[in-house]
N, C-alpha and C positions, 0 to 999 in steps of 0.2 A: 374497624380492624386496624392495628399498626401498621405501620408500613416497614416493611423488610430493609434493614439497613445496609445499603449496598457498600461491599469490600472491593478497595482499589488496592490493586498493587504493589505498585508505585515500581520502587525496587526491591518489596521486600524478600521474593523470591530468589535475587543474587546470589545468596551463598549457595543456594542449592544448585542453580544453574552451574556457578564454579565446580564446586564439588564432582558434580555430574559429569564436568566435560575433561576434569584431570585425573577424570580415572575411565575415559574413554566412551562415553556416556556406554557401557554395556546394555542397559534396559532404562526404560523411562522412568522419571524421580517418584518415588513412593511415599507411601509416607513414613517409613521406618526412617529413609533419609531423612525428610522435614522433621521429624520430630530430632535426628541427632545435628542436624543445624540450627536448632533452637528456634524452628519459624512455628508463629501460630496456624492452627490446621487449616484457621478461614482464606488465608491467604492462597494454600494451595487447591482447597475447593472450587478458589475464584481464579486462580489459574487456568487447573482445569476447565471451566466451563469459556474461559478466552480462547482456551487452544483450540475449544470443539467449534466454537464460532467460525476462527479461522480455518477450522478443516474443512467444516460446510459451507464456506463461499471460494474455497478451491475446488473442491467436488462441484458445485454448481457452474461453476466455470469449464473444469474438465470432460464435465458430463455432456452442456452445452455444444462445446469445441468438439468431443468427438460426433456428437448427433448432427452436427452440421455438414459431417460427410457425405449425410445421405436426406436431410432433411434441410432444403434449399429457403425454405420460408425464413431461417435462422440465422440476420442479417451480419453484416461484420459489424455496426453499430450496435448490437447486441450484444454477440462477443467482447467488444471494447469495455462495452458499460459491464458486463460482465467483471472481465479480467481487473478491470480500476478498483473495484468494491475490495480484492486483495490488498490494495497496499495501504490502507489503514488500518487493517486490521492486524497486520504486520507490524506495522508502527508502534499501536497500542503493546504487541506482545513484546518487542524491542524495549519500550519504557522501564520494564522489569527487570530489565539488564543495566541501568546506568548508575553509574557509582553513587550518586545518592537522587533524594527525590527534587533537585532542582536542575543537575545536567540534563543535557539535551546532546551526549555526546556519538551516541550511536543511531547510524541511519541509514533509510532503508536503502537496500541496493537489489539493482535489479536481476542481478544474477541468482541470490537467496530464493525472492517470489519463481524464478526460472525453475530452479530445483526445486520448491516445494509444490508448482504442479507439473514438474517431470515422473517425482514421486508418485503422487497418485495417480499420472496416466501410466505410466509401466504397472505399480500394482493393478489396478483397472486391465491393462492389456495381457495380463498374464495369471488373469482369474479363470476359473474355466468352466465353460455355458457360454450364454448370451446374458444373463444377468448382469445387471451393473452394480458390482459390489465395492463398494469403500474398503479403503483402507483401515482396520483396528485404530479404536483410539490410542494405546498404549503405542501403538507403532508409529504415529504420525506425532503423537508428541514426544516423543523418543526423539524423531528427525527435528523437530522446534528446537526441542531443548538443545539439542547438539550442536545446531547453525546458531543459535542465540550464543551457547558458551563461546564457539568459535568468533561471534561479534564481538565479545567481548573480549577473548586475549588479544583480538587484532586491533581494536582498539589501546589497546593499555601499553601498546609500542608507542604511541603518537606524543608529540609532544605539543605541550598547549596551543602555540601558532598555527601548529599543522591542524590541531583539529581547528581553530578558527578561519584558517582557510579552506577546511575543506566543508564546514558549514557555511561559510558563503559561495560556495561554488555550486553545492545542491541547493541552497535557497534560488540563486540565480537560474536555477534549470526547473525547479518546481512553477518561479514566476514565470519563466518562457514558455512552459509547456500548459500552464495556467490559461496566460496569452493565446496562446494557440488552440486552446479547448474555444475558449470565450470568443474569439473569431471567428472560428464553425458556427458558434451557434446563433451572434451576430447577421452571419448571411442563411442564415436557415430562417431566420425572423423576419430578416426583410422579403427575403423570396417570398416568405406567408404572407405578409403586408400590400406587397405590392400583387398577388394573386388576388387576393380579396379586394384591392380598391379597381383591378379590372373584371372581376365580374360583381363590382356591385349594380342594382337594378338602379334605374333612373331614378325613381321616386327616391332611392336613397344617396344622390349624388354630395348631399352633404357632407355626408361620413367622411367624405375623402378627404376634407381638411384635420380632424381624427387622423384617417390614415397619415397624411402626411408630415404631422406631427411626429405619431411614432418611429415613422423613418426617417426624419432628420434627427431623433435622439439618439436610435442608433448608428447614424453617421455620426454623429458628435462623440461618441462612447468608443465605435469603432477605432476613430484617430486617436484617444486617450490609451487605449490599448494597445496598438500599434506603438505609439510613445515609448509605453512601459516595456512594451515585448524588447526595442531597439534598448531600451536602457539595460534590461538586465542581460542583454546580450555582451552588452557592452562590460559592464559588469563580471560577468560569467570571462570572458574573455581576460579579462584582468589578470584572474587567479588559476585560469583553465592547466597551463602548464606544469603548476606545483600542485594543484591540484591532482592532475595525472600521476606526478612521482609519488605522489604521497597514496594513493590508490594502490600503486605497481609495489610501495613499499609492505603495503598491509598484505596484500594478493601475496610477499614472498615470505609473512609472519610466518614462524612453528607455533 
């Protein structure tokens, strides 16, 4: 059997996104619009079926967060790993927005992913039962498409320096917070390591040259990272102040 040729984006979807968002996005992009922007249908099938992804790992997230009120087994490391799985998916739907298929000019912000699961926990909170009912597709890509247009005119203020400072300024905070993932899980490996070489049984006192191998790699990995966390701090701090302004400048975009 062939294999299904899978449709990427890229940007092809942009005009409809503009369109959409300068006439107020009233209701989410259909295809009466794609077909009067001249886009091929596959692109917006493949839209579609991105938006729904990104709906269903907000919804697993909000569904999550709220059952955690009452349901205590449902760790905050769950939730984290939960809430993280959004912002690539964010990212992918972002890529459809950039002026052509080589920039890299719009990025994720946290405030966006804030609003797109405030959305569906208010719709969620204002459904009525005890059911947990999602949000309509049409409705939730409605709300995509509208934050993506608005990514987009708030970008198109910027002028080239400013976006290359302020892509160094979230590369430096994605490498920090990187650093800081990869630390956690550094001492969560050694804690395992060093658990296991003290209950290991006599007979197998060998292993613990094993073991202590592995925990001098990551002590040696540990301080590499460490390194990198101080450099892109360093870094981040370079650009941190016009970085700011140029944020505060988009935050005051029409």
């Amino acid at each position: 059997m062939a294999k299904t040729k899978k449709v990427y984006n890229f940007n092809a979807m942009r005009p409809a996104i503009v369109i959409a968002h300068n006439t107020g996005n009233r209701k989410a992009i259909n295809k009466d619009l794609i077909d009067g922007a001249g886009i091929d249908n596959n692109y917006f099938i493949q839209w579609q079926t991105d938006v729904k992804k990104l709906q269903e790992t907000v919804w697993n997230y909000v569904r999550l967060k709220k059952n955690s009120r009452f349901d205590k087994t449902i760790t905050e490391d769950a939730l984290y790993a939960a809430r993280n799985l959004i912002y690539p998916k964010w990212k992918e739907i972002l890529s459809c927005g950039e002026t052509n298929k080589t920039t890299r000019e719009l990025h994720v912000a946290e405030s966006d992913v804030e609003d797109l699961i405030g959305f569906v926990w208010d719709f969620m909170a204002t459904t009525n039962g005890t059911a947990e009912v999602q949000v309509s597709d049409p409705a939730f890509r409605k709300k995509v498409e509208s934050l993506l247009g608005c990514a987009i005119a708030k970008n198109a203020v910027l002028e080239d320096g400013e976006r290359d400072t302020l892509s160094a300024y979230y590369k430096a905070q994605r490498n920090i917070q990187n650093a800081i993932d990869r630390l956690a899980e550094i001492k969560t490996e050694r804690q395992a390591w060093n658990k296991r070489k003290a209950e290991l049984p006599e007979t197998e006192k060998a292993f613990a040259v094993y073991i202590d191998a592995q925990i001098k790699a990551l002590d040696e990995e540990e301080s590499a990272v460490k390194e990198a966390k101080a450099k892109a701090e360093a870094d981040q701090k370079k650009v941190s102040a016009d970085a700011k302004a140029i944020e505060l400048k988009i935050k005051l975009a029409k």
